[in-house]
mmCIF file of the N, C-alpha and C atoms, coordinates in Angstrom:
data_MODEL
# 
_entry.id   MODEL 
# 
loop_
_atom_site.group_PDB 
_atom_site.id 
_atom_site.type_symbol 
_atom_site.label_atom_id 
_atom_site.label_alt_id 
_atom_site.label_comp_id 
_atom_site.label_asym_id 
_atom_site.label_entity_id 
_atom_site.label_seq_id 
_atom_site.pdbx_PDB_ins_code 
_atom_site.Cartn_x 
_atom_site.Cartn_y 
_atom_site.Cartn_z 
_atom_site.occupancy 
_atom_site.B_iso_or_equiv 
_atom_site.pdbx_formal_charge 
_atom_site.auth_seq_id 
_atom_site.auth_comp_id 
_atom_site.auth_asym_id 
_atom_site.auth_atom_id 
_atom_site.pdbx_PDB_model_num 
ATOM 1   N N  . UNK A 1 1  ? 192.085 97.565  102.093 1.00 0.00 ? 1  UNK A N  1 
ATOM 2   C CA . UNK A 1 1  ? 191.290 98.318  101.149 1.00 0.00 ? 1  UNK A CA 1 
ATOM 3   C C  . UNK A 1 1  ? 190.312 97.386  100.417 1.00 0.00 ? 1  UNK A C  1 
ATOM 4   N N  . UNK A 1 2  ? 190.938 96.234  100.379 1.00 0.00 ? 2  UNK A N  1 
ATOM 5   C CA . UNK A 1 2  ? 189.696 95.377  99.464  1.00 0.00 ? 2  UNK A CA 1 
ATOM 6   C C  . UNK A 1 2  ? 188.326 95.261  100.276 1.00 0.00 ? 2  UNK A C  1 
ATOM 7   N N  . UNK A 1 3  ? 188.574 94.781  101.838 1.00 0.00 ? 3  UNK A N  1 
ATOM 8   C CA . UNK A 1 3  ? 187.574 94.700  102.536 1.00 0.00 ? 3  UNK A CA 1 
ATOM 9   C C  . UNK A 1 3  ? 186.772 96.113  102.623 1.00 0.00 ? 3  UNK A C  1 
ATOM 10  N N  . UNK A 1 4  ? 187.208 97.079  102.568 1.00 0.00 ? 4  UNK A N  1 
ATOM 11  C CA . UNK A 1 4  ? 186.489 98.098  102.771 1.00 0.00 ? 4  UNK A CA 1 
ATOM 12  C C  . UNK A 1 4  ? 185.642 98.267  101.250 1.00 0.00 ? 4  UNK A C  1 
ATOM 13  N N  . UNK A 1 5  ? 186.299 98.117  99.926  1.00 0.00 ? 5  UNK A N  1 
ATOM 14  C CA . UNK A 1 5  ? 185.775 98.430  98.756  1.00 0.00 ? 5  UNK A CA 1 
ATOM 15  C C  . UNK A 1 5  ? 184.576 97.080  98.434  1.00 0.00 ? 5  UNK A C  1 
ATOM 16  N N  . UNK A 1 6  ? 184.556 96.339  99.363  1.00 0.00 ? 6  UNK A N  1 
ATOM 17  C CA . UNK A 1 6  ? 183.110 95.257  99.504  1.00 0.00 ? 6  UNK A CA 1 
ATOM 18  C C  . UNK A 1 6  ? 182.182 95.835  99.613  1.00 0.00 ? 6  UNK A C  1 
ATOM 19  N N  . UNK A 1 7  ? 182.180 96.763  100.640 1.00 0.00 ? 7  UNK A N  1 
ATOM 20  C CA . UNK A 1 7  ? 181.107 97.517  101.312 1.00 0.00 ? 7  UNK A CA 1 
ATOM 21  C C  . UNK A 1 7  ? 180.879 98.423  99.941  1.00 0.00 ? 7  UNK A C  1 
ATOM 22  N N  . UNK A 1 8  ? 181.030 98.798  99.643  1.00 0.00 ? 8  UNK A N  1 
ATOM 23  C CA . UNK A 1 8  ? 180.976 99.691  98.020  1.00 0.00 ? 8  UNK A CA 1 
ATOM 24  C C  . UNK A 1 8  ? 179.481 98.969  97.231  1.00 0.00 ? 8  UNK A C  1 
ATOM 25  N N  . UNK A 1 9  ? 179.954 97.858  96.862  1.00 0.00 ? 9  UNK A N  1 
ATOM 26  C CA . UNK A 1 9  ? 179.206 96.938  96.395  1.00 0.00 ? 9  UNK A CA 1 
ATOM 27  C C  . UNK A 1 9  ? 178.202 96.151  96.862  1.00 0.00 ? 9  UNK A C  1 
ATOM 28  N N  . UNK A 1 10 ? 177.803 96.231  97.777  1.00 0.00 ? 10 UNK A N  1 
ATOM 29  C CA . UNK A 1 10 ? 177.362 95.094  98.872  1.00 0.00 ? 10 UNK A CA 1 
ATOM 30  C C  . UNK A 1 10 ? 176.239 95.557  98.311  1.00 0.00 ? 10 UNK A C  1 
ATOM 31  N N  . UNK A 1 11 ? 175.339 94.878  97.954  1.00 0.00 ? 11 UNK A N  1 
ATOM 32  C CA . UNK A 1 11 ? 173.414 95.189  98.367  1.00 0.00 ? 11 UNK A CA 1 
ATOM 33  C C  . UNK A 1 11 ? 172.788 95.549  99.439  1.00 0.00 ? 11 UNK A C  1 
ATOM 34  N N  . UNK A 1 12 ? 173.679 95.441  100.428 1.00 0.00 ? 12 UNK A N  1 
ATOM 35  C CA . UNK A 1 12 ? 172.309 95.376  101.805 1.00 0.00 ? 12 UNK A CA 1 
ATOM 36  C C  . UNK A 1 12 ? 172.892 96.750  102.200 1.00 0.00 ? 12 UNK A C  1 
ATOM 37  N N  . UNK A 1 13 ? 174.096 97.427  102.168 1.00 0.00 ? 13 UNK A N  1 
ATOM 38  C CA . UNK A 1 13 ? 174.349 98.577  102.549 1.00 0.00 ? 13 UNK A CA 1 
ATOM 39  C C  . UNK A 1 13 ? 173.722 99.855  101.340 1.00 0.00 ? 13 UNK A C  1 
ATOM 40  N N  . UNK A 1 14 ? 173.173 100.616 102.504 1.00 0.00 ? 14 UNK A N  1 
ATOM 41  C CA . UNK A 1 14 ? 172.254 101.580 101.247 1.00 0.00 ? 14 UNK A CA 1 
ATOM 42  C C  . UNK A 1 14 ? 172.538 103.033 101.336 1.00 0.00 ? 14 UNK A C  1 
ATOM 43  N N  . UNK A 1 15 ? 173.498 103.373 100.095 1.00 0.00 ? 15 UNK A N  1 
ATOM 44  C CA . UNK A 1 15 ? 174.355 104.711 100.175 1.00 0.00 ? 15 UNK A CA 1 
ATOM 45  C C  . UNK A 1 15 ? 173.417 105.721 99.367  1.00 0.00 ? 15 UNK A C  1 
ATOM 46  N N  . UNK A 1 16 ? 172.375 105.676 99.598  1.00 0.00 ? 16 UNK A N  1 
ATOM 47  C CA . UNK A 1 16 ? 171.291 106.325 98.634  1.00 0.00 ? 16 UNK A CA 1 
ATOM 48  C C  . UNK A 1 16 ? 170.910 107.656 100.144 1.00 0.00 ? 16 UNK A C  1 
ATOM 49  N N  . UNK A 1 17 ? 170.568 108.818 99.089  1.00 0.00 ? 17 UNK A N  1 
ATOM 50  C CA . UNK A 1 17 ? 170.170 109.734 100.251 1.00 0.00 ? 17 UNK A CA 1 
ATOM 51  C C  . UNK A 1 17 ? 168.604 110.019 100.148 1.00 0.00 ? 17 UNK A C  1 
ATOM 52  N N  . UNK A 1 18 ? 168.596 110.060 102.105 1.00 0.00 ? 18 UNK A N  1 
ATOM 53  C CA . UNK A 1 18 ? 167.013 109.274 102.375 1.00 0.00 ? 18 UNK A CA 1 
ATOM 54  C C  . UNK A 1 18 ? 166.454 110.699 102.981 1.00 0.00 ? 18 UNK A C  1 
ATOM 55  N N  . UNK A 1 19 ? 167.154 112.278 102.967 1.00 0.00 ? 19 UNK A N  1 
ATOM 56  C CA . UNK A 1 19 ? 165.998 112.993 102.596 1.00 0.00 ? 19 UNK A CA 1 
ATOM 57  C C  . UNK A 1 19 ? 166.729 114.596 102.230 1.00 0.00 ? 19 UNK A C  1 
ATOM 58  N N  . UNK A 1 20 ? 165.787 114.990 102.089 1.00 0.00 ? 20 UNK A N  1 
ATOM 59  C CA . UNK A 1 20 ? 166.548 116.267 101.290 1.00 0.00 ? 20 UNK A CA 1 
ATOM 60  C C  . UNK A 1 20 ? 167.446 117.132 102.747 1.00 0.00 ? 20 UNK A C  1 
ATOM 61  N N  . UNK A 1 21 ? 166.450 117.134 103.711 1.00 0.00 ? 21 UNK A N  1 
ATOM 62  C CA . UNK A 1 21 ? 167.335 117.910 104.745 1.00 0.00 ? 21 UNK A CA 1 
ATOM 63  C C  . UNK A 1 21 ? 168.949 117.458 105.016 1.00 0.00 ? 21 UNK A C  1 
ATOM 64  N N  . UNK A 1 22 ? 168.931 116.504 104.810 1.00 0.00 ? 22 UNK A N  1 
ATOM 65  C CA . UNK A 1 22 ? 170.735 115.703 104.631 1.00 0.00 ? 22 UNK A CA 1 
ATOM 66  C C  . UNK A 1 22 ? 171.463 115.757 103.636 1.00 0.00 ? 22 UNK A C  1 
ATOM 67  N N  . UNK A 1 23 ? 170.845 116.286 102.919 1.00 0.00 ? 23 UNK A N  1 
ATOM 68  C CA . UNK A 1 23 ? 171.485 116.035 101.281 1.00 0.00 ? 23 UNK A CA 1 
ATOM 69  C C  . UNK A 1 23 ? 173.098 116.967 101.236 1.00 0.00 ? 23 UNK A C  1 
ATOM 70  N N  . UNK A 1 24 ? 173.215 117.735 102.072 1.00 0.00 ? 24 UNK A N  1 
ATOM 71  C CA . UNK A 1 24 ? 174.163 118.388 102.282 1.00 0.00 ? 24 UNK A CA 1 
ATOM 72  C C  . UNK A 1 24 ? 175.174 117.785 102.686 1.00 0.00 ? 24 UNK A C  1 
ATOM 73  N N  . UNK A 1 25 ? 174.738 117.014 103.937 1.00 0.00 ? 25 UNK A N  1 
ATOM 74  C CA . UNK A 1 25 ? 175.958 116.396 104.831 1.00 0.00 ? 25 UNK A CA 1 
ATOM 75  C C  . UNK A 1 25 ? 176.188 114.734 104.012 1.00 0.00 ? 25 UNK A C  1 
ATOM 76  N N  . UNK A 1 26 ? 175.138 114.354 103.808 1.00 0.00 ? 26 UNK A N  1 
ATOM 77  C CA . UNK A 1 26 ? 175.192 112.787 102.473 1.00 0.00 ? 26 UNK A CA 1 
ATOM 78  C C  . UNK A 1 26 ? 176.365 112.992 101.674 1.00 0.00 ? 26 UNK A C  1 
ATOM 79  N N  . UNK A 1 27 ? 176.273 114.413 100.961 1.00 0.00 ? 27 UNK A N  1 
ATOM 80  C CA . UNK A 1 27 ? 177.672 114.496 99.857  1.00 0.00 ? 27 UNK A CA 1 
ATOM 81  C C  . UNK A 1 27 ? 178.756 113.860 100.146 1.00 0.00 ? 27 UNK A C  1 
ATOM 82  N N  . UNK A 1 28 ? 179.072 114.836 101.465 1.00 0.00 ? 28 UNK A N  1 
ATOM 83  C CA . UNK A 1 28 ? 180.002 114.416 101.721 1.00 0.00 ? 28 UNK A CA 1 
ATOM 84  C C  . UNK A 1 28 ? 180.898 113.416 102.234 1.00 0.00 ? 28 UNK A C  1 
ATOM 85  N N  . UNK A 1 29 ? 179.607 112.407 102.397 1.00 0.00 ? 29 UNK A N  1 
ATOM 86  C CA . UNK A 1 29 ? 179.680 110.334 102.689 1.00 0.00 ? 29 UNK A CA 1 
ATOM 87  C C  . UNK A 1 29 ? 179.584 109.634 101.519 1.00 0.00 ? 29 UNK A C  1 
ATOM 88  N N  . UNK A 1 30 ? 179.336 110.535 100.030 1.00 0.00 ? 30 UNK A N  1 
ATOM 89  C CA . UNK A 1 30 ? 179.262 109.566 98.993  1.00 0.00 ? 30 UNK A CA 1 
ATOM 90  C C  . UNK A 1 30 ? 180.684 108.211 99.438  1.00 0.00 ? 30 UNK A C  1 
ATOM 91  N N  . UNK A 1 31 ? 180.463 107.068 98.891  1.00 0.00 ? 31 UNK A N  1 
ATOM 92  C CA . UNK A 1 31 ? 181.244 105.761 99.057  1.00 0.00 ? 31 UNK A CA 1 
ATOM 93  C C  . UNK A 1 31 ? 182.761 106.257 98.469  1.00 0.00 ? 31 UNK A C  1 
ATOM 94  N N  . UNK A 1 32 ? 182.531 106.872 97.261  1.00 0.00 ? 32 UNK A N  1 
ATOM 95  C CA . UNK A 1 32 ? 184.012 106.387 96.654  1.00 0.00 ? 32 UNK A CA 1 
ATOM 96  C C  . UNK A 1 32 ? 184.798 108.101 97.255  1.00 0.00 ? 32 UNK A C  1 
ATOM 97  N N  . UNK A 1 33 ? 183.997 109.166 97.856  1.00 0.00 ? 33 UNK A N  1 
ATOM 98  C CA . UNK A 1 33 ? 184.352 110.049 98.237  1.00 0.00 ? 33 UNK A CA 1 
ATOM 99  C C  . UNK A 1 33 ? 185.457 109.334 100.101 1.00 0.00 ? 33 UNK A C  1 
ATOM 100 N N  . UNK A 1 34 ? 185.195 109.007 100.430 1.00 0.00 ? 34 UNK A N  1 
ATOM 101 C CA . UNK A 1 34 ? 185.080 108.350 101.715 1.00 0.00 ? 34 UNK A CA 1 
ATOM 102 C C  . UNK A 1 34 ? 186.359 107.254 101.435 1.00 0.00 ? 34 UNK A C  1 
ATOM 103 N N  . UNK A 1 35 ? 186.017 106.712 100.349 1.00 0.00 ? 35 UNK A N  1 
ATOM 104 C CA . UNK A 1 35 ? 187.232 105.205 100.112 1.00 0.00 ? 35 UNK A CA 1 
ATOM 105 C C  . UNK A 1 35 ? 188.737 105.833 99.663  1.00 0.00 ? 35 UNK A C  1 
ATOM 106 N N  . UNK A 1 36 ? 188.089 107.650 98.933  1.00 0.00 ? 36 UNK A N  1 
ATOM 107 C CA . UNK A 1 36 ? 189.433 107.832 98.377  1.00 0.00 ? 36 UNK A CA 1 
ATOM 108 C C  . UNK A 1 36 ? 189.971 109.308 99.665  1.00 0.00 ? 36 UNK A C  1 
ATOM 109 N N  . UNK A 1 37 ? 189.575 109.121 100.478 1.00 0.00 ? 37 UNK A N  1 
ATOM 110 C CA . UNK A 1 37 ? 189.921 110.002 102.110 1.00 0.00 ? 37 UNK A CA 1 
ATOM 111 C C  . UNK A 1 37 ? 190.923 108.972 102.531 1.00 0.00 ? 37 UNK A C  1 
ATOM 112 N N  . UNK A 1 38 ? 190.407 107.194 102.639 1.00 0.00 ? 38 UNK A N  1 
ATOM 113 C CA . UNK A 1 38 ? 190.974 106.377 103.528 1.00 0.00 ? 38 UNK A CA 1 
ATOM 114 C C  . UNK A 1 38 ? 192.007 106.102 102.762 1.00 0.00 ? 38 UNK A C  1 
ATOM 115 N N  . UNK A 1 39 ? 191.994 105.744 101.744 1.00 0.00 ? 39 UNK A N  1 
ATOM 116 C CA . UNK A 1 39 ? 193.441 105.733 100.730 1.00 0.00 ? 39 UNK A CA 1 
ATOM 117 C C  . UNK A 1 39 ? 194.376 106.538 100.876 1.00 0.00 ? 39 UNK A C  1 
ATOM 118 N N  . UNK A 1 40 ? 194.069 107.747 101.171 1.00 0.00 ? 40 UNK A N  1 
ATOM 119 C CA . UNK A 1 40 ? 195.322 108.712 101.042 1.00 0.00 ? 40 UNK A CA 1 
ATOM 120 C C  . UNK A 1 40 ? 195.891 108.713 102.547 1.00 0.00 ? 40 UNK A C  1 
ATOM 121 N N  . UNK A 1 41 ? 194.748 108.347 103.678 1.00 0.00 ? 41 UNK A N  1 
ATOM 122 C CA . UNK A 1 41 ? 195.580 108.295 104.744 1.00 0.00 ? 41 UNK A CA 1 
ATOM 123 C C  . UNK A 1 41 ? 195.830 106.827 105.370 1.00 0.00 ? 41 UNK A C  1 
ATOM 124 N N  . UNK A 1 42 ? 195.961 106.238 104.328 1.00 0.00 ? 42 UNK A N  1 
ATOM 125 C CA . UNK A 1 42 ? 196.666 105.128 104.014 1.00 0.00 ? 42 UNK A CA 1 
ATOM 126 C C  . UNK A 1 42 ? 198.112 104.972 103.426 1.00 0.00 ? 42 UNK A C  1 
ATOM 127 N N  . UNK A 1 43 ? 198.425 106.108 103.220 1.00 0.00 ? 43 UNK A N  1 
ATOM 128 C CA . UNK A 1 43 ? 199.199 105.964 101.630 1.00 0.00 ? 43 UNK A CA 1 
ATOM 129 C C  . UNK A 1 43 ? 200.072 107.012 102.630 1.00 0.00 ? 43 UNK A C  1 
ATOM 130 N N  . UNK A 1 44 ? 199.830 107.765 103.456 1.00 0.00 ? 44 UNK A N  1 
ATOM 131 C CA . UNK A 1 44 ? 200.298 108.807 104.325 1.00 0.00 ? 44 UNK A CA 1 
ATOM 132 C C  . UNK A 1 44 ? 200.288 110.506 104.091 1.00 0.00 ? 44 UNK A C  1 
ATOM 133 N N  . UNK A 1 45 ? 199.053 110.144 103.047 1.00 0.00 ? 45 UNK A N  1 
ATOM 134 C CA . UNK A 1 45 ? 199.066 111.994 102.265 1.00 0.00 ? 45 UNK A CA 1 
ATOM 135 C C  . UNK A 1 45 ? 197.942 112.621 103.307 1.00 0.00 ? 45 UNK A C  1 
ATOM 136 N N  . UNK A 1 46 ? 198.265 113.534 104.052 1.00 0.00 ? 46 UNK A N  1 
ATOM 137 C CA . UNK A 1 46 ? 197.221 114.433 105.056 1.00 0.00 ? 46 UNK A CA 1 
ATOM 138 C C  . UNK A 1 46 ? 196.424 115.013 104.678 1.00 0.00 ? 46 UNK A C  1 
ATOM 139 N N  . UNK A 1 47 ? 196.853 115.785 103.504 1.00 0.00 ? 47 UNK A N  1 
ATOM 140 C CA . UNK A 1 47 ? 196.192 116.780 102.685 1.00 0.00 ? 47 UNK A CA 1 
ATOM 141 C C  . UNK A 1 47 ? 196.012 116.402 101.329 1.00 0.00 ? 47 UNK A C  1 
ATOM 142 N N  . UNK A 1 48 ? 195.327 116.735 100.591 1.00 0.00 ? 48 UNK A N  1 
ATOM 143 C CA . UNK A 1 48 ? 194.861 117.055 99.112  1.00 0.00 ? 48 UNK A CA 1 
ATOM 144 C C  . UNK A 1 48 ? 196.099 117.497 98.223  1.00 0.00 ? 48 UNK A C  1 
ATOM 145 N N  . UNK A 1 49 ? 197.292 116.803 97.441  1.00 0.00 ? 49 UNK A N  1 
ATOM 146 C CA . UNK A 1 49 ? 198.177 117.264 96.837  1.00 0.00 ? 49 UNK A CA 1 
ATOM 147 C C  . UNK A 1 49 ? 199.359 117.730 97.176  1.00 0.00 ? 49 UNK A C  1 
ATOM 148 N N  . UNK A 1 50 ? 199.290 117.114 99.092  1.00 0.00 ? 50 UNK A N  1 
ATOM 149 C CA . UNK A 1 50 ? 200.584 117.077 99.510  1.00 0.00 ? 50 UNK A CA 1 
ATOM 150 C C  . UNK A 1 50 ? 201.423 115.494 99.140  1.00 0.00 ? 50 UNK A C  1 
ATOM 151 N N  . UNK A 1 51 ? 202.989 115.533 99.502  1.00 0.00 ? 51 UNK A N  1 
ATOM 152 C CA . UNK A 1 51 ? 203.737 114.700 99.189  1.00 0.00 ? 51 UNK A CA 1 
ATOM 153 C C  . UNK A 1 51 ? 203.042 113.843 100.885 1.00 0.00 ? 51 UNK A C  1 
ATOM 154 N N  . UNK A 1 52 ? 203.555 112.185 100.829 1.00 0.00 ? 52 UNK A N  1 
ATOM 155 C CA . UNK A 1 52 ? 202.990 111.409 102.110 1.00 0.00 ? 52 UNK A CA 1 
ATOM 156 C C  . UNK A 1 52 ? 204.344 111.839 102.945 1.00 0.00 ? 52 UNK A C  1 
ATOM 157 N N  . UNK A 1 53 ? 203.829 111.371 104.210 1.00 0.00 ? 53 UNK A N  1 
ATOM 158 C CA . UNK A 1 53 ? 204.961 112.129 105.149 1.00 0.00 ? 53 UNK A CA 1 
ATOM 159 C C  . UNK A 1 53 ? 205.403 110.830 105.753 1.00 0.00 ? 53 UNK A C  1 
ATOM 160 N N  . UNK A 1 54 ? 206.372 110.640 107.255 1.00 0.00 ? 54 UNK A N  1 
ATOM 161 C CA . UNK A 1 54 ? 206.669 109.230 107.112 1.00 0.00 ? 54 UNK A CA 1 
ATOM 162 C C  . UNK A 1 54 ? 205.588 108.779 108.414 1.00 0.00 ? 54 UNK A C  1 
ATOM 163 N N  . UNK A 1 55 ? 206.108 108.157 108.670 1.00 0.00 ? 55 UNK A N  1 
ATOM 164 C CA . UNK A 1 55 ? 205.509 107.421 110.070 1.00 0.00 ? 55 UNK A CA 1 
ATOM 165 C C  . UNK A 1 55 ? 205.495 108.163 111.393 1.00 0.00 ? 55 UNK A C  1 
ATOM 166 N N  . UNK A 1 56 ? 206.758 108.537 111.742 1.00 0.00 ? 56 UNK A N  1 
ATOM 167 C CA . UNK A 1 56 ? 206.648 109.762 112.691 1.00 0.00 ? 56 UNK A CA 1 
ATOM 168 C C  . UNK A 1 56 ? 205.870 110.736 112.371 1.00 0.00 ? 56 UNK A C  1 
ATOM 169 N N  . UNK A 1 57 ? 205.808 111.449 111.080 1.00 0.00 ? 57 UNK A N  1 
ATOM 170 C CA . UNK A 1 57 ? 204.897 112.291 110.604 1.00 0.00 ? 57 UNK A CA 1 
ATOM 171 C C  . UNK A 1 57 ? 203.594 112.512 111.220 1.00 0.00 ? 57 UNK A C  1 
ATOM 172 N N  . UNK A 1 58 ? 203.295 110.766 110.765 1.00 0.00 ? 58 UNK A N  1 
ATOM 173 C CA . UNK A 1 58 ? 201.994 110.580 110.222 1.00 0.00 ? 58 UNK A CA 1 
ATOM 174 C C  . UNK A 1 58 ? 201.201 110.316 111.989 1.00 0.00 ? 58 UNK A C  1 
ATOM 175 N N  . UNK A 1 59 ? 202.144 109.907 112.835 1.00 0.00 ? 59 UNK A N  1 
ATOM 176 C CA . UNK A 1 59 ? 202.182 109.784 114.742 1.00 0.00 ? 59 UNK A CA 1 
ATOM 177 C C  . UNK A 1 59 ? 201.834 111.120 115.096 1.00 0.00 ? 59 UNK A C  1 
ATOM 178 N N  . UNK A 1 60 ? 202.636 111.934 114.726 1.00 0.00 ? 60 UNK A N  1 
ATOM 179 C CA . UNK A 1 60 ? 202.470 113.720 115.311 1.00 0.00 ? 60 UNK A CA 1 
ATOM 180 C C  . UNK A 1 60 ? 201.554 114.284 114.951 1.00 0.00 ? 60 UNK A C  1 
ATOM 181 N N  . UNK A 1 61 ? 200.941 114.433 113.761 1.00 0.00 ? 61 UNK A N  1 
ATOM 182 C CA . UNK A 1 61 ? 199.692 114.693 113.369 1.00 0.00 ? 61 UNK A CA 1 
ATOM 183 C C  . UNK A 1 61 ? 198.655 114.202 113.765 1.00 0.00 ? 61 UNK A C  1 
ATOM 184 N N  . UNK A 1 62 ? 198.954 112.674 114.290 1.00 0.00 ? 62 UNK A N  1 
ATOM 185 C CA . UNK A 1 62 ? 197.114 112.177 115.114 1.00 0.00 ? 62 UNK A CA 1 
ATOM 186 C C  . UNK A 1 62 ? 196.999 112.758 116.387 1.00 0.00 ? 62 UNK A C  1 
ATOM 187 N N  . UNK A 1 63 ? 198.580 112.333 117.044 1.00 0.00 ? 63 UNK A N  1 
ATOM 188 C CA . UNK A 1 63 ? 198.269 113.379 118.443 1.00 0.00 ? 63 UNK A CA 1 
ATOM 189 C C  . UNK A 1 63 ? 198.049 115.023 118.473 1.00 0.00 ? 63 UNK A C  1 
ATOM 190 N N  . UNK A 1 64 ? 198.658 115.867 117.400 1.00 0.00 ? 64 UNK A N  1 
ATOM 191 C CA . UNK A 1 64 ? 197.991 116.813 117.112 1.00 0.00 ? 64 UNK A CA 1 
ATOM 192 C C  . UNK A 1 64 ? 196.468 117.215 117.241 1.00 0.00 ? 64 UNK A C  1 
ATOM 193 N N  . UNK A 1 65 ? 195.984 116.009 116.600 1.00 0.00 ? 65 UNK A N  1 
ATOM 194 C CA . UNK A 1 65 ? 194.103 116.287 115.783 1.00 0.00 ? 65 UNK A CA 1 
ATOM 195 C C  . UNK A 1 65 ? 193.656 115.698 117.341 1.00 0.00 ? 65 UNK A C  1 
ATOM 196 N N  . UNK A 1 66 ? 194.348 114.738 118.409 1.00 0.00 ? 66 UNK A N  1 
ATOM 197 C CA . UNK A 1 66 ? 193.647 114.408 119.355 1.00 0.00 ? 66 UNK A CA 1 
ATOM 198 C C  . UNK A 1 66 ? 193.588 115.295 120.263 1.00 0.00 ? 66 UNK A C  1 
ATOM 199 N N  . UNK A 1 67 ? 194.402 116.133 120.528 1.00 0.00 ? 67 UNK A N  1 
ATOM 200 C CA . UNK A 1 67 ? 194.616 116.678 121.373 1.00 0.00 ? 67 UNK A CA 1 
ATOM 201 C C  . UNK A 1 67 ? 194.874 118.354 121.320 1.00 0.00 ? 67 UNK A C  1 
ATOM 202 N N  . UNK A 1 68 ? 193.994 118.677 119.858 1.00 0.00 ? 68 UNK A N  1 
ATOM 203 C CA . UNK A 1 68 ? 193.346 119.783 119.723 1.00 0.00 ? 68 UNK A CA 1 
ATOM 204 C C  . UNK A 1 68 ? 192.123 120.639 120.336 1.00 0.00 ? 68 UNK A C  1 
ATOM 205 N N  . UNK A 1 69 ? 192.395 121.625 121.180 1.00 0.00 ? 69 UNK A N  1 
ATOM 206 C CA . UNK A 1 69 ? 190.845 121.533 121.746 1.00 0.00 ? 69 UNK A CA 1 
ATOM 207 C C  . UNK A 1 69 ? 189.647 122.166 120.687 1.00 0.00 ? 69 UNK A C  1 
ATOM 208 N N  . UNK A 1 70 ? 189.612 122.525 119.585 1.00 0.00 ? 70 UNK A N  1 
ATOM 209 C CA . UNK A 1 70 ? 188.845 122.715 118.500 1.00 0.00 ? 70 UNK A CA 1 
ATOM 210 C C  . UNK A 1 70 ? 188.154 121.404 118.166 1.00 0.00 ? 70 UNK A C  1 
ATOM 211 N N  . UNK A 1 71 ? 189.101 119.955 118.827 1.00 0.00 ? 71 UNK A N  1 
ATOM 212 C CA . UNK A 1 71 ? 188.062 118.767 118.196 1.00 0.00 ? 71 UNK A CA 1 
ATOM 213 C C  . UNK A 1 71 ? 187.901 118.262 119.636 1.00 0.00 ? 71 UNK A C  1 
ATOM 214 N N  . UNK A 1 72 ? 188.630 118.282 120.709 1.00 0.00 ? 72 UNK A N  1 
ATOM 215 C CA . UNK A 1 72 ? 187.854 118.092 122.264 1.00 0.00 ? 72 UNK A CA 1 
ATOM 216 C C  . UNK A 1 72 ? 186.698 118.995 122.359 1.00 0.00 ? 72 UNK A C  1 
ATOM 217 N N  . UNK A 1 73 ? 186.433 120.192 122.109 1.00 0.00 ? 73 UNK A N  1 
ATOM 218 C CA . UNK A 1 73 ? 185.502 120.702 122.157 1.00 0.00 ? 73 UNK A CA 1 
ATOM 219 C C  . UNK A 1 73 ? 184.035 120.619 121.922 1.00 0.00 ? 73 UNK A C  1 
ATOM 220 N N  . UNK A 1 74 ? 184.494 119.528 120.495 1.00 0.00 ? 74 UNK A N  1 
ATOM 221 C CA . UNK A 1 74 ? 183.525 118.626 119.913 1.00 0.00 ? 74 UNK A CA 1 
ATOM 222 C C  . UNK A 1 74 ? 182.834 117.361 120.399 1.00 0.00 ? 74 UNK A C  1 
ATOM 223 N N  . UNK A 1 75 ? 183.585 117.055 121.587 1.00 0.00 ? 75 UNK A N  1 
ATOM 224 C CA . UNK A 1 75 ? 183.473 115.375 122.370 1.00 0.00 ? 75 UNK A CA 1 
ATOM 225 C C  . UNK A 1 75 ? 181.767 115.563 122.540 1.00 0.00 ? 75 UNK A C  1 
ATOM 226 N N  . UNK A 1 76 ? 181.224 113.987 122.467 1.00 0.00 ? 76 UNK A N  1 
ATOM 227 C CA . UNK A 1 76 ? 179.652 114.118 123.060 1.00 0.00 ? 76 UNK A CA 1 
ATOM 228 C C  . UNK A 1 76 ? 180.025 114.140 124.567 1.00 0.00 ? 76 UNK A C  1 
ATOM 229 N N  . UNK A 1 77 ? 179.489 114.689 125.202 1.00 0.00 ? 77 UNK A N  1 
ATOM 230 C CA . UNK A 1 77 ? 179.458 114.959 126.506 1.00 0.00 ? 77 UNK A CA 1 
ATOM 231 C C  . UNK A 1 77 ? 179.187 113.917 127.023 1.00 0.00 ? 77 UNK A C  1 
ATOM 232 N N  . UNK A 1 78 ? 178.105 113.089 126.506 1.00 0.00 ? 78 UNK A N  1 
ATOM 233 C CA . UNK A 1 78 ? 178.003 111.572 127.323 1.00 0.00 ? 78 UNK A CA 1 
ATOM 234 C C  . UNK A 1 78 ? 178.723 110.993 127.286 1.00 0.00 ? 78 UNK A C  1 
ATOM 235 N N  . UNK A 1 79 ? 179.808 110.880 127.074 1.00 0.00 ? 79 UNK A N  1 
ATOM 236 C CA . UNK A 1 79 ? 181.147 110.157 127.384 1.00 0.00 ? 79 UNK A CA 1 
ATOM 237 C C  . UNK A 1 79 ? 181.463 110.438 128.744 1.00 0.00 ? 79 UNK A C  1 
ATOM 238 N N  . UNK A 1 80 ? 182.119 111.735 129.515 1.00 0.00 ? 80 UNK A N  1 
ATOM 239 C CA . UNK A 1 80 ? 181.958 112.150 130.780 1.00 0.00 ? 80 UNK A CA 1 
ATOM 240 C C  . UNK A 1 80 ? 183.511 111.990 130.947 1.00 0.00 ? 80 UNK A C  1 
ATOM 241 N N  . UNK A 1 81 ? 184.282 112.590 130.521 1.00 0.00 ? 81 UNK A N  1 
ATOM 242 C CA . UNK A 1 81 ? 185.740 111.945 130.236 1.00 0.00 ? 81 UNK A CA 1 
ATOM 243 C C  . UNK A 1 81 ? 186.479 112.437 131.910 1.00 0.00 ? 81 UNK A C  1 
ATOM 244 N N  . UNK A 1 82 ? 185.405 113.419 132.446 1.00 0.00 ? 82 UNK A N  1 
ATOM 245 C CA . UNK A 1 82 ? 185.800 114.049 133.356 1.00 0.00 ? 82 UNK A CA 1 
ATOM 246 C C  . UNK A 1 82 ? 185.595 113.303 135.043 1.00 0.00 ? 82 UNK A C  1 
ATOM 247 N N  . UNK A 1 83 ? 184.566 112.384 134.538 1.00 0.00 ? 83 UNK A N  1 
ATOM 248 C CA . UNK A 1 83 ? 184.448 111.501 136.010 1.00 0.00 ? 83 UNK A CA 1 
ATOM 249 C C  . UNK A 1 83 ? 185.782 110.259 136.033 1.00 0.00 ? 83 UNK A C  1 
# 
């Protein structure tokens, strides 16, 4: 977490939003919005005001989200996962 909360601070990284048509999807990359996502699934909380779950938990739920086709569905196609 420290290395990541550098980037927070850094000068050369520029978390400023660069036009209005994005301003929507920007929100939701603000820095400390983003640092406090990775914290919690750090910490093992999935959700917003759930208790953290354990390690197995936290295993079943990634293969869950991987192997959802609601987020395969989503793959860039140039990948080609199929050749």
């Amino acid at each position: 977490m420290n290395i990541l909360e550098s980037f927070l601070y850094d000068p050369i990284m520029d978390w400023r939003i660069k036009s209005k048509r994005r301003q929507q999807e920007d929100e939701k990359l603000k820095p400390q919005i983003v640092m406090n996502a990775i914290r919690r699934k750090v910490r093992g909380i999935l959700e917003i005001g759930e208790l953290p779950v354990s390690v197995s938990g936290q295993v079943d739920a990634v293969i869950q989200q991987a192997t959802s086709t609601e987020n395969l569905a989503q793959m860039y196609i140039g990948w080609m996962p199929f050749l």
